[in-house]
C-alpha positions as YAML, in Angstrom:
chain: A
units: angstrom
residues:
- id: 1
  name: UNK
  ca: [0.00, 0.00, 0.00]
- id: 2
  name: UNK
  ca: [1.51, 3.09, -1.01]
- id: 3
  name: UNK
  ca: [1.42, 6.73, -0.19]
- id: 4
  name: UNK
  ca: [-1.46, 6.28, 3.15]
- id: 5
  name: UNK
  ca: [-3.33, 9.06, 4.62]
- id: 6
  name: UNK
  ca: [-5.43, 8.16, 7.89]
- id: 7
  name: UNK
  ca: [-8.98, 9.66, 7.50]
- id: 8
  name: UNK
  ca: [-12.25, 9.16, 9.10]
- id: 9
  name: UNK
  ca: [-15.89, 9.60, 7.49]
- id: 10
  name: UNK
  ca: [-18.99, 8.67, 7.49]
- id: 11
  name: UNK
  ca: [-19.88, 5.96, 5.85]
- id: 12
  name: UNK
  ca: [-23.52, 3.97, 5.05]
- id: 13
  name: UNK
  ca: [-22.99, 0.63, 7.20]
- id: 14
  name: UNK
  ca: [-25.41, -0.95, 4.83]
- id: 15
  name: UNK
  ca: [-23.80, 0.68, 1.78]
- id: 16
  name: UNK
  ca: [-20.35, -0.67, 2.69]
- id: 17
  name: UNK
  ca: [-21.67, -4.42, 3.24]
- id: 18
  name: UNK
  ca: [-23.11, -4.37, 0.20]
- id: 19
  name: UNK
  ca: [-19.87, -3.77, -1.78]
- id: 20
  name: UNK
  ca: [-18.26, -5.90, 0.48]
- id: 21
  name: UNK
  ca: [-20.30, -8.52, -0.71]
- id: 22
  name: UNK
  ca: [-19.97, -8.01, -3.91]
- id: 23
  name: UNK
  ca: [-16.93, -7.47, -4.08]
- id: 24
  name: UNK
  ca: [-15.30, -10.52, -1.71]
- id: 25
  name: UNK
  ca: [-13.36, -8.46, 0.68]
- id: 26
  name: UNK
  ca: [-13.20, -8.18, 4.34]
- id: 27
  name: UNK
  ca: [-13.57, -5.53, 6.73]
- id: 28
  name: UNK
  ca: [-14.12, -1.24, 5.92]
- id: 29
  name: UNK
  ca: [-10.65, -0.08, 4.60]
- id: 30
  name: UNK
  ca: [-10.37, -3.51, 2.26]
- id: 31
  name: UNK
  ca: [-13.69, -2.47, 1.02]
- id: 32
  name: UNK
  ca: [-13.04, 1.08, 0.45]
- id: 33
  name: UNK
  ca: [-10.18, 0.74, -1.05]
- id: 34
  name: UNK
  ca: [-11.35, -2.26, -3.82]
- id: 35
  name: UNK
  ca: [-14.44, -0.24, -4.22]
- id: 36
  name: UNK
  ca: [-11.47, 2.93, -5.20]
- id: 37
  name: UNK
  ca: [-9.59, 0.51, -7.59]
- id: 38
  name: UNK
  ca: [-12.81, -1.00, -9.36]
- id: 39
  name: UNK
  ca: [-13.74, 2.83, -10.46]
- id: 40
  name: UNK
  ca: [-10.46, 3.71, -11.33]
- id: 41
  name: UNK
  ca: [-10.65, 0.26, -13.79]
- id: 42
  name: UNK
  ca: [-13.70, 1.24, -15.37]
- id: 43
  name: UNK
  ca: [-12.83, 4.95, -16.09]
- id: 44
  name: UNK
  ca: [-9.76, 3.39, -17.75]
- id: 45
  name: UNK
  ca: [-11.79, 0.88, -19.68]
- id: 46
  name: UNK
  ca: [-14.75, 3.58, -20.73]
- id: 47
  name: UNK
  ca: [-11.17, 5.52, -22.21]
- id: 48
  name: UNK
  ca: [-9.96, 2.42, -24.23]
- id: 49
  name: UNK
  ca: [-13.51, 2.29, -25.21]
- id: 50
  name: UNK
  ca: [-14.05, 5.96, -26.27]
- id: 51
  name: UNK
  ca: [-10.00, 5.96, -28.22]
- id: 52
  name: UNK
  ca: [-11.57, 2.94, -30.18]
- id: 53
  name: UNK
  ca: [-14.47, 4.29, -31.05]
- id: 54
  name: UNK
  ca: [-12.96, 7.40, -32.38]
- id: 55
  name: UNK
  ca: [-10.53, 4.84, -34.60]
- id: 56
  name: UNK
  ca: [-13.23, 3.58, -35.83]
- id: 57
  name: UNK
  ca: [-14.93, 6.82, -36.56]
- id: 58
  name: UNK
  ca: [-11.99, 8.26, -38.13]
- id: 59
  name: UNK
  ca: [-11.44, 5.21, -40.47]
- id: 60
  name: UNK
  ca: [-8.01, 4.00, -39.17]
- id: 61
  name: UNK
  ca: [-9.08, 0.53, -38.15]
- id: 62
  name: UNK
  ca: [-9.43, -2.33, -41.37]
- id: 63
  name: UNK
  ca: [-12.14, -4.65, -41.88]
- id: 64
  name: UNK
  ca: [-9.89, -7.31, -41.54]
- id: 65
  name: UNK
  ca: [-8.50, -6.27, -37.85]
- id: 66
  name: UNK
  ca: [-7.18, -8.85, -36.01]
- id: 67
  name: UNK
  ca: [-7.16, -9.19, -32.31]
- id: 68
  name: UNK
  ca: [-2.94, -8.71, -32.55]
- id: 69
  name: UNK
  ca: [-3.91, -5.50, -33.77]
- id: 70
  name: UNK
  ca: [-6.13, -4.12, -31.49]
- id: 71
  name: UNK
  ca: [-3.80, -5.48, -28.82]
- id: 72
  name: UNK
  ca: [-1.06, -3.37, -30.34]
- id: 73
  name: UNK
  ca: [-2.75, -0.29, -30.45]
- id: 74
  name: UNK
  ca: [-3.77, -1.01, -26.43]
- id: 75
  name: UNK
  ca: [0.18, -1.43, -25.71]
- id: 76
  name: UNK
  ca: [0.42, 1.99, -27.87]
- id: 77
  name: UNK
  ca: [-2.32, 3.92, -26.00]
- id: 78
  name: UNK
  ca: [-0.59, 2.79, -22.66]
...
């Protein structure tokens, strides 16, 4: 765990089981801080998502694209 900063807040009891549940971890700051990297995944995926689109829109991507390619142009993007 990196750069750590103690905090306190309030926080829905119900809210934070929830996620717990869903996503398999244990205890408040475990919760928290999977809940933190599961947005931060998404936004990076809706990105990829939007950059291919706009390929796609500007004509750069073939018919024939294979999956090498488009896992190229992720490297690229990164």
């Amino acid at each position: 765990m990196g750069n750590v900063k103690r905090t306190s807040m309030f926080l829905d009891r119900d809210l934070v089981e929830e996620a717990a549940e869903a996503l398999g971890t244990k205890g408040v700051t475990e919760t928290v801080h999977a809940a933190m990297r599961s947005a931060v995944e998404r936004e990076k995926h809706v990105a990829a998502q939007r950059r291919l689109i706009d390929r796609i829109k500007r004509g750069e991507l073939a018919p024939n694209l294979t999956l090498e390619d488009v896992l190229r142009m992720r490297n690229e993007d990164e």
